[in-house]
N, C-alpha and C positions, 0 to 999 in steps of 0.2 A: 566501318565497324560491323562486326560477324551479329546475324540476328540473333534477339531474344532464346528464340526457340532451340539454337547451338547449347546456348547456355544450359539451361534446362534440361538438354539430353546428356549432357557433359554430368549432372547432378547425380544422374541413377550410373555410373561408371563405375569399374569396379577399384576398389579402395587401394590407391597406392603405398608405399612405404614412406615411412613418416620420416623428418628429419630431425637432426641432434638440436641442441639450441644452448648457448650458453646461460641462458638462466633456468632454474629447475623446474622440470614440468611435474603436475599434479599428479598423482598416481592415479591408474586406472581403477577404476570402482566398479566393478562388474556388478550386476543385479542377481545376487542366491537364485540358483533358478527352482523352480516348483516342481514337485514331480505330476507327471502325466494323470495323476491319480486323486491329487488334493483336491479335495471340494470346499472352501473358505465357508465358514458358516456368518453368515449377516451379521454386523452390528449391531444391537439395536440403541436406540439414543435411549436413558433413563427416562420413566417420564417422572415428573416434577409433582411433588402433593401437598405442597403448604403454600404456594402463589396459586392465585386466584385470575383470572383472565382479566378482571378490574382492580384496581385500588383506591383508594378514599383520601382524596383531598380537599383539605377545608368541608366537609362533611358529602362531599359530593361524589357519587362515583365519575370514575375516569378512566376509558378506555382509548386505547392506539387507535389512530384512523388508518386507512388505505394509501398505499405511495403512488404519488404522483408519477406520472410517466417522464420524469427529465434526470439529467445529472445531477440534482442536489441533493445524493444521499450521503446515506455512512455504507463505508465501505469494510471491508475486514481482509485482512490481509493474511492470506495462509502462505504459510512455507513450506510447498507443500511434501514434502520427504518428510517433515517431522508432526503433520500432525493427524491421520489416523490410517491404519495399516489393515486392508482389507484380506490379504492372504497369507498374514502369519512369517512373512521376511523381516518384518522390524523396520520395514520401511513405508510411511505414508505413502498412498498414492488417488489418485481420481476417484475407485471405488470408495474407497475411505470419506472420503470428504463427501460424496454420495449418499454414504449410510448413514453420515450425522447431518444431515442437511436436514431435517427434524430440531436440531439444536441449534442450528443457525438462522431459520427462516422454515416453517412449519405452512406457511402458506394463508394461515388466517391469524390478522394483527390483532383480531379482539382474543387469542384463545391465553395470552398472557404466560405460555410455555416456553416458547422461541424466546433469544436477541433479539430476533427480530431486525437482524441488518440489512440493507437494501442494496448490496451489493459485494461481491468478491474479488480479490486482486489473487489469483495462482502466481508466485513466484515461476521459473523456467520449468517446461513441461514436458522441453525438445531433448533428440538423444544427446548424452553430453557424458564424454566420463569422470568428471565431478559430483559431487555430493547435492551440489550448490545448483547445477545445471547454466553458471552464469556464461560455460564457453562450450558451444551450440556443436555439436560433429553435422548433426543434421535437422534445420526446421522443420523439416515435411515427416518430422517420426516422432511421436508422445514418447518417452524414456519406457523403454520396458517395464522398469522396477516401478514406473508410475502409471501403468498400463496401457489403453491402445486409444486410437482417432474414435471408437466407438465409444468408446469412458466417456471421453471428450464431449461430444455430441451429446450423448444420455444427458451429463452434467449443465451443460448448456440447459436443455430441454425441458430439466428439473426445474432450472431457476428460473426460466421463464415462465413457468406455469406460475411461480413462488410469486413474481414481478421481482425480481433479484438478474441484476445485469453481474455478468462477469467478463472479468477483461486479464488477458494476458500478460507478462513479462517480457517484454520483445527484447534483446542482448542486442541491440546491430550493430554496435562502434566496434566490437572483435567477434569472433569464432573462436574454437578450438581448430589446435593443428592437427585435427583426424575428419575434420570437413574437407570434403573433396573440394571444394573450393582452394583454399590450401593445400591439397596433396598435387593440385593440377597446377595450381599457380608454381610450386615449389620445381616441380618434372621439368616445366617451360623454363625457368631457370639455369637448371643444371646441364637443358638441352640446347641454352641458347637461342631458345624458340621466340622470337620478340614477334612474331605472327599471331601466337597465341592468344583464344581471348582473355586468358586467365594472366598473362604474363605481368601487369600494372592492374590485378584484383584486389591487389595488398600493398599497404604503404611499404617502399623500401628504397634503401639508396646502396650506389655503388661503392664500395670499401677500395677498389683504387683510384675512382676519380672524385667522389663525392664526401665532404666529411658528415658527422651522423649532424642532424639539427639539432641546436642545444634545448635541454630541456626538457628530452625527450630518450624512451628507451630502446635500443633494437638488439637484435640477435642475428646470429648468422644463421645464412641457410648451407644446411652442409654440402659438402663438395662444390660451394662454390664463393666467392670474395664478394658475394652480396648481404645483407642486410634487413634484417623486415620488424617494421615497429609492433615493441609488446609492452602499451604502456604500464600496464596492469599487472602481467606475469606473464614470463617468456611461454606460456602454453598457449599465450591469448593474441593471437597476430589480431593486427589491425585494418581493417577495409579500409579501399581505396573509393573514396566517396567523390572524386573528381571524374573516376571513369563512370561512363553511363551506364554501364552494364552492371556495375557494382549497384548503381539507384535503384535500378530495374529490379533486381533480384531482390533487396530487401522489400520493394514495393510489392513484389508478387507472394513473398510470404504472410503479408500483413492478410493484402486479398485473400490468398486463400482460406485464413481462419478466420475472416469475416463472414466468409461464404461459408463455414462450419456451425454461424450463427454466433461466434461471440461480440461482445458489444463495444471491445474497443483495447487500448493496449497503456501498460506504465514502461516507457521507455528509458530502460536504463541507460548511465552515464551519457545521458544525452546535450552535456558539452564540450565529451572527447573528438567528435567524430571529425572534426578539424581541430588537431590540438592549439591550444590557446587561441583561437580564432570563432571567437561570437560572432560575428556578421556573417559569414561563410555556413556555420552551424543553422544561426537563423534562418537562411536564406532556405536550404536543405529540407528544413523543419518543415518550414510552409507548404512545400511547396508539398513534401509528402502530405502532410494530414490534408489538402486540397485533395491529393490524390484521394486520399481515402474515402473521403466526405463523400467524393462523388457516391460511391458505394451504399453510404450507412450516413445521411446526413446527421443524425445522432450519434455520430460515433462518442465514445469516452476516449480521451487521453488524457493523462499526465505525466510530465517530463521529470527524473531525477537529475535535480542542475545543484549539486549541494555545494551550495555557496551561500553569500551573502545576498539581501535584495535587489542589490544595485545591478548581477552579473544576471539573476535569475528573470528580473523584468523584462530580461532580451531575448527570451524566451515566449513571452508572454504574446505575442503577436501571430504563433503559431499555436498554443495549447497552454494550457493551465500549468504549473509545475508545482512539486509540496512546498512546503515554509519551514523553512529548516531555523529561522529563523526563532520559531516557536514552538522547536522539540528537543528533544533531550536534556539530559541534567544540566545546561548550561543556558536554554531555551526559555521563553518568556511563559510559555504556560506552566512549567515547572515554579519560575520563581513567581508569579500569584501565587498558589496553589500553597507556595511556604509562606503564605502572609503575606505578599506585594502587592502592591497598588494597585487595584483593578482598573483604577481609571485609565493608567501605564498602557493595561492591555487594551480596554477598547480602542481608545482612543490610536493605538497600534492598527488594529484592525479595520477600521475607518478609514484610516490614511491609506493602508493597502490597499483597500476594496478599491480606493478613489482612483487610485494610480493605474491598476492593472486597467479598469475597466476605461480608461481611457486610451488603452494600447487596444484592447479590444470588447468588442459592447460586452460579449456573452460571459467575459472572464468574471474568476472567482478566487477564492482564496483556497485551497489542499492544506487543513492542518492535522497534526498528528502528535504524539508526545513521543514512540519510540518506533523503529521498526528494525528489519531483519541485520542493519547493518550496525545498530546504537545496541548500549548498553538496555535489557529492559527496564522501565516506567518504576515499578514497584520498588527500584532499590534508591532511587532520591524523589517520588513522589509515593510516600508509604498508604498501605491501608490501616494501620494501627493510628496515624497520625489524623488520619482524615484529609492530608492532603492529596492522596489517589481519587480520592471520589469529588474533591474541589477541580482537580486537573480533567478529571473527564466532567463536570459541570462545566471548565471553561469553554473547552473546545468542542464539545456535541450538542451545545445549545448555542451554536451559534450559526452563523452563517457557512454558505459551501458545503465542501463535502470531508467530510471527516474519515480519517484510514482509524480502523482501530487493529493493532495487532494480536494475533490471536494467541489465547490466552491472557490478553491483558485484562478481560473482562472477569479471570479467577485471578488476579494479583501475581502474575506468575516470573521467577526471579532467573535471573540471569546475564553476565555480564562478561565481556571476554575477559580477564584478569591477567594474571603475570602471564598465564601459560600464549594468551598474544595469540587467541582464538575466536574467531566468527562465529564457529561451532559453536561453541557457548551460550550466544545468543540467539540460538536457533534449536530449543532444547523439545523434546517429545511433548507434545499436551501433556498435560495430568486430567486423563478421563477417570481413570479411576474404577474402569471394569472390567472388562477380557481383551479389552484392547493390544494387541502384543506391538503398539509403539514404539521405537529404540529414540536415543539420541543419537544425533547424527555422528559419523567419524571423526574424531582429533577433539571429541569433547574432555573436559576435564575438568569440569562444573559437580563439587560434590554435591550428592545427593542429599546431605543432611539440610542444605543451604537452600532448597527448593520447596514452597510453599507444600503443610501438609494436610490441605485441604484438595478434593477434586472437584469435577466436574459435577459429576454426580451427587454429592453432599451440597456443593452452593447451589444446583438447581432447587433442589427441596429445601432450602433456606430461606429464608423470606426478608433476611440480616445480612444475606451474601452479599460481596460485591457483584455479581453474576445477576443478583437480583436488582441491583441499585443500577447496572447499565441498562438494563431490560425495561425498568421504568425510564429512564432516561430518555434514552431509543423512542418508547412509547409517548412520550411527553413531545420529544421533537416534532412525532408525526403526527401528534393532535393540534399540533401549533405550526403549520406550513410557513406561515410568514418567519419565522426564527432562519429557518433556511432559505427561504427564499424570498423573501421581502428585503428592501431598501435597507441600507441600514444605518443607525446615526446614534454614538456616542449619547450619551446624558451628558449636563454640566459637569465639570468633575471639581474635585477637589481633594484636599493632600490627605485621605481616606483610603481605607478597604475597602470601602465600598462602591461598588461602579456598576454599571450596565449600560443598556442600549433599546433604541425603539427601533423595531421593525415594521414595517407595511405589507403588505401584502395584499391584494385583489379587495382593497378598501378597506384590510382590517388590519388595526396594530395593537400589536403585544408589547409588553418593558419587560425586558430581562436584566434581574438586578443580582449580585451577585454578592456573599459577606463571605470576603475570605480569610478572617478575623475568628479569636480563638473565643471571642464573647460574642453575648448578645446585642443587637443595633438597634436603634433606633432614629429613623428619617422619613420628615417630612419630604414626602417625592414633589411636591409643589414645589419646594424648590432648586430641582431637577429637570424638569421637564415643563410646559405649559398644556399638553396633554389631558385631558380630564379621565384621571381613573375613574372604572368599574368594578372589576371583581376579579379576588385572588384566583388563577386559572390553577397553578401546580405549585408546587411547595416540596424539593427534595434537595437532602442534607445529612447533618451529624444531629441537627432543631428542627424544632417549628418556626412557622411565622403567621402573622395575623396581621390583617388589614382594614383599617377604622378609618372609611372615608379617602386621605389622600396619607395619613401615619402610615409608616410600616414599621413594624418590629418584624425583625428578621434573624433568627438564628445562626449561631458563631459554624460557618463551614458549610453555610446553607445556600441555596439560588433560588428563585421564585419568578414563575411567567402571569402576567399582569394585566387582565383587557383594558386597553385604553380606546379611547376617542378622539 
């Protein structure tokens, strides 16, 4: 086997002629280019003048603490082409999300201006000619239209000053077929070259001795009776994860943008990479994120495995994966949040924690309600209803690390519909100032149907959802033990009402939860054997008051409890 280093010189070569493929490839998206002359005039993020850097609970003020330096935060997940546009193309990119980093994490948790989120997820960054960036021409290039390795670095930079980690989008189960990996794999091909190191870089079989494997998609490579798998979309060839040289190459792009300072990667489709073959996948996993670890022994991952629990636990021995389980409109935090059993859910959460963390110590739960590939949050968990703000009570007062999708914090709407569009769900922020943010290509989301509030109105609100995730956020991180303490179900029973005791470094909280459209009243004696102390937070649609071990608790409300 030809060294590493071939490899690698083979990367910077100059760009061959691409081949036909029988399923349709994506149109090229070229990035508007700038003239020589444009000077982008800075963002500036709104500032905010009706939130106060405290709020008052049970007569107390209550301020955000400091984040801890581990993976148990909230994360916020930008896409990033649609959500702020630094030079006037209509398209998001690095500087953008640069200039509102003020909105997102401002860098001091008592100033009560920020979200305040504790980490970012950037969607693909690499050049790619998609809209989407999900199939890579080149890892080692930031997308033009999304700026340069220096954005990169800056952005990094920022958030670490901020204590905000961010982690990348790694695509490695396919490319695009404009990656010289591909264009060289494809040349070997048509030349016959089996010497090549490229020539088994990509999954394919022979069309006159081999049939295609069921189950699976490929396309021909033109000018010759070969084959190469595109499970996803004939633009999207598929890596050969058998050959070493394939392992290598994805291993050395991780490193190098660890080495750029980021803090870790969400590995897409990460249980194609052997199709239908979880053990093989597993084995892969591990053995990369060991790679990595060596590096960044705090690295962050998590794997999108969307499936059921059963397929995703096989995962879990290498990295954390999300809970698809308990997202979107058919997911377990959606149906609480419309009135379901809360008990349903902790007692859900319980059993998962138990499970993973016996595949591996450090593991944790990734939940979310929506992200770049689901319908958005807002259109089966409403904010008119109150159930938008029960569904972010369920899952950002809990344990793990929580994705919130951006925009989800302004209610923001969005759904592929008939027209059988992603774009849709991938719609421009609504900042609401000079922003010249577009919607991405092939959208067809009207406008009337899109939240008409922005950015800038919910920050000065004090009634916004924007403001009620902000306390939220602030609430988690006054209460460490919620995320990261032990965690344990209350008694349940055939009720809305449910929670959980947390531990943490010798101190436990109760998080109780009424996802009921009235008032409640429970005796937590008997719930827990526990001795209450004092009501810590109180956020809902009510109030709630606490008299000894009573609660009365508010229809749509949560409340964090010090116990002993």
């Amino acid at each position: 086997m030809k060294a590493l280093s071939k490899l690698l010189l083979l990367l910077l070569a100059a760009a061959l002629l691409l081949t036909g493929c029988k399923t349709p490839i994506r149109t090229d998206e070229s990035p508007t280019p700038v003239p020589d002359d444009y000077t982008p005039a800075p963002t500036a993020t709104p500032e905010p003048t009706a939130v106060p850097g405290e709020f008052v609970v049970s007569g107390e003020a209550y301020k955000a603490a400091a984040i801890p330096n581990d993976n148990n935060r909230v994360f916020y997940e930008i896409f990033t082409g649609s959500f702020s546009d630094s030079n006037g193309d209509g398209i998001g990119d690095l500087r953008g999300i640069i200039n509102r980093m003020d909105y997102l994490n401002d860098g001091d948790p008592d100033s009560g201006k920020s979200l305040g989120i504790e980490g970012i997820w950037l969607t693909p960054i690499f050049d790619s000619p998609s809209y989407h960036k999900y199939d890579v021409a080149d890892f080692y290039t930031v997308d033009p239209a999304f700026g340069t390795t220096e954005d990169l670095v800056e952005l990094v930079e920022l958030c670490h000053a901020r204590g905000v980690k961010l982690i990348l989008d790694l695509p490695i189960n396919h490319t695009s077929r404009r990656n010289q990996w591909f264009t060289t794999f494809l040349k070997a091909h048509r030349q016959g070259d089996t010497d090549s190191d490229y020539y088994d870089f990509y999954t394919w079989y022979d069309g006159d001795t081999d049939r295609a494997p069921a189950g699976r998609s490929f396309a021909q490579l033109s000018g010759t009776n070969h084959y190469y798998e595109c499970n996803f979309d004939g633009g999207m060839p598929e890596l050969n994860f058998d050959n070493e040289l394939v392992r290598e190459a994805v291993l050395a792009v991780a490193k190098y943008y660890l080495g750029l300072g980021v803090d870790g990667f969400r590995f897409d489709a990460a249980k194609y990479l052997y199709f239908g073959d979880h053990d093989s996948n597993q084995d892969f996993w591990i053995w990369y994120i060991d790679e990595l670890k060596v590096i960044n022994p705090d690295l962050y991952t998590v794997a999108e495995v969307w499936d059921g629990d059963g397929v995703t636990e096989r995962y879990y021995p290498a990295m954390n994966c999300f809970n698809f389980t308990m997202a979107d409109k058919g997911g377990l935090i959606a149906e609480i949040a419309n009135r379901g059993n809360v008990n349903r859910y902790t007692a859900y959460v319980e059993s998962y924690l138990n499970k993973v963390q016996t595949l591996r110590e450090d593991a944790t739960i990734v939940p979310f309600i929506a992200n770049h590939d689901t319908d958005r949050a807002a259109g089966y968990v409403t904010v008119a209803t109150g159930s938008m703000q029960m569904a972010a009570n369920l899952y950002l007062l809990g344990p793990g690390s929580p994705f919130i999708y951006y925009g989800e914090e302004l209610g923001m709407r969005g759904s592929r519909g008939s027209a059988n569009t992603d774009a849709n769900r991938r719609l421009a922020m609504v900042w609401g100032d000079e922003d010249t943010i577009q919607d991405p290509e092939g959208t067809t989301y009207q406008k009337k149907n899109q939240i008409s509030t922005t950015a800038v109105e919910q920050m000065r609100t004090e009634t916004s959802l924007f403001t009620y995730y902000k306390k939220l956020l602030m609430i988690r991180r006054a209460n460490p033990e919620i995320a990261r303490g032990t965690y344990e179900a209350l008694k349940a029973d055939a009720s809305d009402l449910g929670g959980f005791l947390a531990t943490y470094n010798g101190s436990t909280v109760l998080v109780f939860h009424n996802a009921s459209m009235s008032a409640k009243t429970v005796d937590l004696s008997t719930r827990t054997d526990r001795v209450i102390k004092e009501l810590r937070a109180v956020i809902g649609q009510e109030d709630a008051t606490l008299t000894g071990t009573r609660l009365v608790i508010g229809a749509q409300t949560s409340v964090v409890i010090g116990c002993e």
